[in-house]
C-alpha positions as CSV (number, residue, x, y, z in Angstrom):
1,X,-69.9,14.4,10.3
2,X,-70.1,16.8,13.0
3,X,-72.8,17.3,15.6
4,X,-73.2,20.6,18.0
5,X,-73.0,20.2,21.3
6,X,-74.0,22.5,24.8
7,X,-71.0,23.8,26.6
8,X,-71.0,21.7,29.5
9,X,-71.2,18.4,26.6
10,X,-68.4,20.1,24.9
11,X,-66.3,20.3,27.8
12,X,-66.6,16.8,28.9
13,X,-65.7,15.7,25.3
14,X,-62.7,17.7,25.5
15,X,-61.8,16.4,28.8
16,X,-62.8,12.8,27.4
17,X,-61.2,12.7,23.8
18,X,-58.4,15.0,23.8
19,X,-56.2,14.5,26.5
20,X,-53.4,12.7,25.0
21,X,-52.3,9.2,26.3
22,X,-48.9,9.8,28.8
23,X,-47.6,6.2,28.9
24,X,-46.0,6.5,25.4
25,X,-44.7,8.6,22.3
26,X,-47.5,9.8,19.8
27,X,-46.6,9.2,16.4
28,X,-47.0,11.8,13.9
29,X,-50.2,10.9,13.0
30,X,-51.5,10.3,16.2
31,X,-50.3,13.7,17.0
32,X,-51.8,15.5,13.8
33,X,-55.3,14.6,14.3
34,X,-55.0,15.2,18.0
35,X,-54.2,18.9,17.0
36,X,-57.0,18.5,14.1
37,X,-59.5,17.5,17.4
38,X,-58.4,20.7,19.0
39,X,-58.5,23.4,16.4
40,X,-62.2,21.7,16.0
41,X,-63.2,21.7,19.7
42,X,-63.0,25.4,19.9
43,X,-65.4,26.1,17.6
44,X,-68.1,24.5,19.5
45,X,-68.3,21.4,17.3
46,X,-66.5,18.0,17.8
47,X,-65.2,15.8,14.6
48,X,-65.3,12.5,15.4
49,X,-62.3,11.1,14.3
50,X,-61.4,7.5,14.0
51,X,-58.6,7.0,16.6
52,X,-55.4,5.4,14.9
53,X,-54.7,2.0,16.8
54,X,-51.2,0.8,16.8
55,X,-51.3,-3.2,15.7
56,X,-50.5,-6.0,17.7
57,X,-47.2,-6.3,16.2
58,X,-45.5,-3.4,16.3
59,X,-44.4,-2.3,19.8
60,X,-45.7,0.8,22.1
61,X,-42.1,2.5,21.7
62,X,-42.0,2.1,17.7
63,X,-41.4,5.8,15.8
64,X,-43.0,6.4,12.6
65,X,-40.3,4.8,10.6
66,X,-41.0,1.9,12.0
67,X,-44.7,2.1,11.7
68,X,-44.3,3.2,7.9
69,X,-42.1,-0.2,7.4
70,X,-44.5,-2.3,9.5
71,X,-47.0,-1.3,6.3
72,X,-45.2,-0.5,3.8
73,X,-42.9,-4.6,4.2
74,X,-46.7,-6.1,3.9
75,X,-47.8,-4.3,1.1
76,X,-44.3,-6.0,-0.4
77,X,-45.0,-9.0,0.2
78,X,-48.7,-8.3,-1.0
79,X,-47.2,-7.2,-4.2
80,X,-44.8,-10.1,-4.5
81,X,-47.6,-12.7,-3.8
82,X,-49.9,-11.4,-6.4
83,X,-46.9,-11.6,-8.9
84,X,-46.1,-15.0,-8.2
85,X,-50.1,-16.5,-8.4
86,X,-50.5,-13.9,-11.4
87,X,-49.8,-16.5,-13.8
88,X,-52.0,-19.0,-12.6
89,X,-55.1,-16.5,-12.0
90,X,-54.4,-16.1,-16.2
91,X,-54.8,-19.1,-17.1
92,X,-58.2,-20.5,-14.9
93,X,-60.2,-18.5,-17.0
94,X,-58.7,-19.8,-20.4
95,X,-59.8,-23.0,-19.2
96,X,-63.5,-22.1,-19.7
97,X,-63.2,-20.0,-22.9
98,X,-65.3,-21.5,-25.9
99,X,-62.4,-20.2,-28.2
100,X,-59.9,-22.9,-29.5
101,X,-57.3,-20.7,-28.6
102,X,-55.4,-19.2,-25.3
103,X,-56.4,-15.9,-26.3
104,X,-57.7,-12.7,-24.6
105,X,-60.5,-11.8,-24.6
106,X,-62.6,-14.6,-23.7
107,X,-65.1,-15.7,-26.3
108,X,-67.4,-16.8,-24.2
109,X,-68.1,-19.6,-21.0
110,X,-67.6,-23.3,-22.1
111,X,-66.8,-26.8,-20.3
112,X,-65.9,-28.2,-24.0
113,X,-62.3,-28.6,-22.5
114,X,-62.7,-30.4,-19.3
115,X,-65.3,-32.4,-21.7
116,X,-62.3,-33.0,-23.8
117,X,-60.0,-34.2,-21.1
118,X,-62.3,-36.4,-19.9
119,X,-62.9,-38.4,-22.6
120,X,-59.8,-38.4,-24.6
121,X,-58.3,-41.9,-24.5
122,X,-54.5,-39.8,-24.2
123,X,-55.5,-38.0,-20.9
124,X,-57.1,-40.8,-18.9
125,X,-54.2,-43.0,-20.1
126,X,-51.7,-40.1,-18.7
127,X,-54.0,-39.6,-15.6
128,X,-54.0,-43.2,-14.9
129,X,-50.2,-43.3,-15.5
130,X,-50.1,-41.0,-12.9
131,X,-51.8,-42.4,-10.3
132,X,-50.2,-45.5,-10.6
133,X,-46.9,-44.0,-10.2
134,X,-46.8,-41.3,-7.6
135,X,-48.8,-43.2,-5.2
136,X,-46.5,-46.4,-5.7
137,X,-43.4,-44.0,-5.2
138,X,-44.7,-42.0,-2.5
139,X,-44.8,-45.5,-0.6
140,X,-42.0,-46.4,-1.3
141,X,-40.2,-42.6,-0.2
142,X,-42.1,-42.6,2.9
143,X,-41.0,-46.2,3.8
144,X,-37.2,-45.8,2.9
145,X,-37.1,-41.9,4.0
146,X,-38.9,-42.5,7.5
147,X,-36.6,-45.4,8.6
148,X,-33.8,-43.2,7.2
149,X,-34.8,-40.3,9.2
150,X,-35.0,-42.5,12.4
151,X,-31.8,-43.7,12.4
152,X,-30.3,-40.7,11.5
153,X,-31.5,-38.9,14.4
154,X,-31.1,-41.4,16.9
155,X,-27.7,-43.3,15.8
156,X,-24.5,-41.4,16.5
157,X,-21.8,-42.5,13.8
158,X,-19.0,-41.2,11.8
159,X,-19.7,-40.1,8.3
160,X,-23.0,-39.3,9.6
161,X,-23.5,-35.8,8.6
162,X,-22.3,-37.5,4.9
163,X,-25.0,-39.9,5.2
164,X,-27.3,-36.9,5.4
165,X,-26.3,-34.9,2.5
166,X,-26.3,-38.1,0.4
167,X,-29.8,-38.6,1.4
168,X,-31.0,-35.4,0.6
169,X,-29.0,-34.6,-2.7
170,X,-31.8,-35.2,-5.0
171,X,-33.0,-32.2,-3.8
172,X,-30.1,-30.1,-4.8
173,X,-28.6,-32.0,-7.9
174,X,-30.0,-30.9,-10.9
175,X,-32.9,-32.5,-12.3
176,X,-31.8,-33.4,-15.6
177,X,-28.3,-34.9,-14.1
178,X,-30.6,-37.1,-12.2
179,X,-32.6,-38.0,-14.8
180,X,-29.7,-39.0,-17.3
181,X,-27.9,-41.4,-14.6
182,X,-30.9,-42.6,-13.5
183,X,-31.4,-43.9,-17.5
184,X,-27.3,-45.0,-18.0
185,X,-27.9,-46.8,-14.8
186,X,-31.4,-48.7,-15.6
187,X,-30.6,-49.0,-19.3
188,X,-28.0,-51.4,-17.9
189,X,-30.7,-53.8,-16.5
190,X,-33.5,-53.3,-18.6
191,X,-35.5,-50.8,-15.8
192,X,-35.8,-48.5,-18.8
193,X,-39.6,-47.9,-20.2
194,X,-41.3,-50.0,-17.6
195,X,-43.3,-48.6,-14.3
196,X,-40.7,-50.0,-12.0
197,X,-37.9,-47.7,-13.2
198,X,-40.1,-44.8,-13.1
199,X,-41.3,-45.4,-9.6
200,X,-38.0,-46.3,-8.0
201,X,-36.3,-42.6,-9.6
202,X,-39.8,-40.8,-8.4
203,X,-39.3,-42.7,-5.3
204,X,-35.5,-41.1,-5.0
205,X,-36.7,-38.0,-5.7
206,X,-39.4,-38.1,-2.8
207,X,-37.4,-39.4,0.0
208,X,-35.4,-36.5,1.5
209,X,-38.5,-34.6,2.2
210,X,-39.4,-37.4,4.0
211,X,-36.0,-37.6,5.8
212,X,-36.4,-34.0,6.5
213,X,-40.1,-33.4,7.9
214,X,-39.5,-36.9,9.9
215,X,-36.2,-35.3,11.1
216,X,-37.4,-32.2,12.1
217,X,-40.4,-34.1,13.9
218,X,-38.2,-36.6,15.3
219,X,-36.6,-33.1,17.1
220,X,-39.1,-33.0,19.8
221,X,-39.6,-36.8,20.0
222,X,-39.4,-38.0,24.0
223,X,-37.1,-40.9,24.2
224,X,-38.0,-41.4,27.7
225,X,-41.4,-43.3,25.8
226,X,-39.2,-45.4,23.8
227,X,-37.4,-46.6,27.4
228,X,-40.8,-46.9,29.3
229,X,-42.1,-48.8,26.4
230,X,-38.9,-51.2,26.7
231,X,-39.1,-51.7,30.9
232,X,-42.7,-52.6,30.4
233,X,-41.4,-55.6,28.4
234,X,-42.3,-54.4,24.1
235,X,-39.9,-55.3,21.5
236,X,-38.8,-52.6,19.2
237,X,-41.4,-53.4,16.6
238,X,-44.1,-53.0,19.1
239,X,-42.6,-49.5,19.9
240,X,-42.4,-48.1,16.8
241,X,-46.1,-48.6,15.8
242,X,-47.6,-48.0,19.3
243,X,-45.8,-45.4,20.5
244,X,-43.2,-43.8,17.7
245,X,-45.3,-43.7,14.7
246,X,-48.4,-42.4,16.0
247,X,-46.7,-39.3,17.8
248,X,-44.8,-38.6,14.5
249,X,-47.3,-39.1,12.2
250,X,-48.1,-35.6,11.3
251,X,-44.0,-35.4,9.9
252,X,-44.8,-38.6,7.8
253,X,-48.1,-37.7,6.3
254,X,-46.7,-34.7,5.6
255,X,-43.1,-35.7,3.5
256,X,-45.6,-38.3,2.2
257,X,-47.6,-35.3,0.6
258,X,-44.5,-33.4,-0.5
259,X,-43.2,-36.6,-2.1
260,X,-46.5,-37.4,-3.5
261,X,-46.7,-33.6,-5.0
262,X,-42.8,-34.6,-6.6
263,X,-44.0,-37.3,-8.3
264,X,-46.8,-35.7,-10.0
265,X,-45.3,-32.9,-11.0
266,X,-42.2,-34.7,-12.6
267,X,-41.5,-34.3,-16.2
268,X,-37.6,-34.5,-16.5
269,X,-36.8,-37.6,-15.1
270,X,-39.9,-38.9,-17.0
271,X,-38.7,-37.6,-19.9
272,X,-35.5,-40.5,-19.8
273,X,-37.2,-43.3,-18.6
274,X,-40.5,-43.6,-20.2
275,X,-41.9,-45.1,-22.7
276,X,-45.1,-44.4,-24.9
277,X,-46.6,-46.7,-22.5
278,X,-45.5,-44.8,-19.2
279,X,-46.9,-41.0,-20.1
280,X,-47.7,-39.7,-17.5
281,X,-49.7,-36.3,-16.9
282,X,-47.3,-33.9,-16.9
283,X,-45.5,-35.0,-19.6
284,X,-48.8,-35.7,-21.9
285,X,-49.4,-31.9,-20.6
286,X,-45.3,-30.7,-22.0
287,X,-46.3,-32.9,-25.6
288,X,-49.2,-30.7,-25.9
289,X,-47.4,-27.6,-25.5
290,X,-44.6,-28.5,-28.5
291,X,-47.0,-30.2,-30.8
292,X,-50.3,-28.5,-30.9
293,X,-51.1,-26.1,-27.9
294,X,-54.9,-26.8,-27.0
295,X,-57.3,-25.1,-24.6
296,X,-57.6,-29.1,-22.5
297,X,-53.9,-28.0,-21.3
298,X,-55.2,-24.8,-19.5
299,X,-57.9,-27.4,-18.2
300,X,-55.7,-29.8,-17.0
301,X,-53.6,-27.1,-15.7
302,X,-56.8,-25.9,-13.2
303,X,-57.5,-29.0,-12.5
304,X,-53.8,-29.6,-11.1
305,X,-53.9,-26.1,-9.5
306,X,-57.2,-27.3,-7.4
307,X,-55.0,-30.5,-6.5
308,X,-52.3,-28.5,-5.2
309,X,-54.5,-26.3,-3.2
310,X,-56.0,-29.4,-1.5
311,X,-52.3,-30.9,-0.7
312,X,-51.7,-27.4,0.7
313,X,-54.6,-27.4,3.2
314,X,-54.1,-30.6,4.3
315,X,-49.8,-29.8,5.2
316,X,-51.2,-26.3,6.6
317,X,-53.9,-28.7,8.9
318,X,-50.9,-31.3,9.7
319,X,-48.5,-28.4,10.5
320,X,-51.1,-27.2,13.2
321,X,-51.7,-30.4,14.6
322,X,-48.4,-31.1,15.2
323,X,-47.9,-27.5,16.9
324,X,-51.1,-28.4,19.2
325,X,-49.2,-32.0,19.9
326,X,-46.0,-30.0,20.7
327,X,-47.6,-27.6,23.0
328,X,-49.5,-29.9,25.2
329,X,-46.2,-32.1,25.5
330,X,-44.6,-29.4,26.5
């Protein structure tokens, strides 16, 4: 939109909105609408163009190339994000179609599903199977994996750097290996089909997350508190919960969340070790799918996606409070 101006107005806006800026390059763009200003100037009107600003991140020296990637990596990312959440933005609205198929179109809006899963006796017996289990195992990771993750960081031995990968090896070993020798071992003492088998392999599985986001706390952990605590006359018990566990709690809350999130997800190792009895929610979910694919999965499904959304938050929240406790000890 253009507005016309006196002389004397048009002067002072060249003198005010063309002179180019001396303490830097332009960029090509930058440059082309300060000609485009010009050419426009000397026909007695003024354009009012919308100055390009240069974001935070990229610095005052950076050449087009560089301002091109700056954009052009995010929209990549942007790109890759939306093809990794793709799948589950496909199936939340499956989860309220009337139709008793995963079909598109939808049919039309229904809670008949989540209706379903609530009351079938299968689903709250797999639910409650869950939540007997992970929480049980998550205990029992963050018990084992925290105390593993102390000593580790503040004993210096040989074979310790072993000791670590040991620890952390259900994380690389494939899930199906671990889920056949954890059966071949607890067949052996009758562990298999029973809730403590189940919760002492979920519990393995959890623990090196625990060892590592304890670890990685335990990083910026003064020891100087741990030898104040001891001249002031408290025993090592006192220390840890006074002093120790409260300043690295956020790491602990946090693997407890990641093991948690392992042990509700879990389907393989299940899979071995469980018994009609011990289905649990994933696995009722991966019967579904080979026996008779229903609608209640894609509601289940939501449901789990919500969970995992709130687990996220909450790591994201932790994750900043242990920055802010960083920073002001620091």
């Amino acid at each position: 939109m253009s507005e016309k101006l006196t002389k004397p107005e048009v002067k002072a806006n060249q003198d005010e909105e063309f002179t180019p800026p001396q303490d830097r390059r332009l960029s090509l763009v930058e440059l082309f609408i300060y000609r485009l200003r010009k050419i426009f100037s000397r026909t007695g009107a003024v354009v009012r163009v919308v100055r390009v600003v240069r974001p935070s991140g990229i610095q005052p020296y950076a050449g087009p190339a560089e301002i091109v990637w700056y954009y052009a990596f995010r929209v990549l990312c942007g790109l890759i994000l939306l093809f990794l959440i793709a799948p589950l933005l496909a199936i939340i609205p499956l989860s309220f179609n009337s139709s008793s198929f995963l079909v598109y179109p939808l049919s039309g809006f229904s809670l008949r599903w989540y209706e379903d899963f609530l009351t079938s006796a299968e689903w709250m017996r797999a639910l409650k199977n869950s939540f007997i289990i992970g929480p049980a195992a998550t205990l029992l990771a963050t018990a084992l994996g925290t105390l593993a993750a102390i000593g580790l960081t503040r004993g210096e031995f040989p074979g310790k750097a072993l000791l670590m990968s040991v620890l952390i090896s259900p994380m690389v070993v494939p899930v199906v290996i671990v889920g056949v020798s954890c059966y071949l071992a607890f067949v052996q003492i009758g562990l298999d089909s029973s809730y403590l088998g189940l919760i002492l392999a979920h519990a393995a599985l959890g623990a090196p997350f625990v060892v590592i986001t304890v670890s990685a706390t335990l990083e910026g952990f003064d020891n100087r508190l741990i030898r104040a605590s001891a001249s002031l006359g408290a025993n090592p018990v006192t220390t840890f919960f006074r002093i120790t566990l409260p300043l690295i709690a956020p790491g602990v809350i946090s693997g407890a969340l990641f093991a948690f999130a392992t042990s509700f997800d879990e389907v393989v190792v299940t899979l071995f070790l469980a018994g009609p009895a011990q289905v649990t929610l994933p696995r009722q979910m991966f019967s579904g799918i080979r026996e008779n694919i229903s609608p209640t999965i894609a509601a289940v499904a939501t449901i789990l996606i919500v969970f995992a959304i709130l687990l996220l938050g909450t790591l994201e929240y932790l994750r900043g409070r242990n920055q802010r406790i960083r920073t002001q000890a620091t």
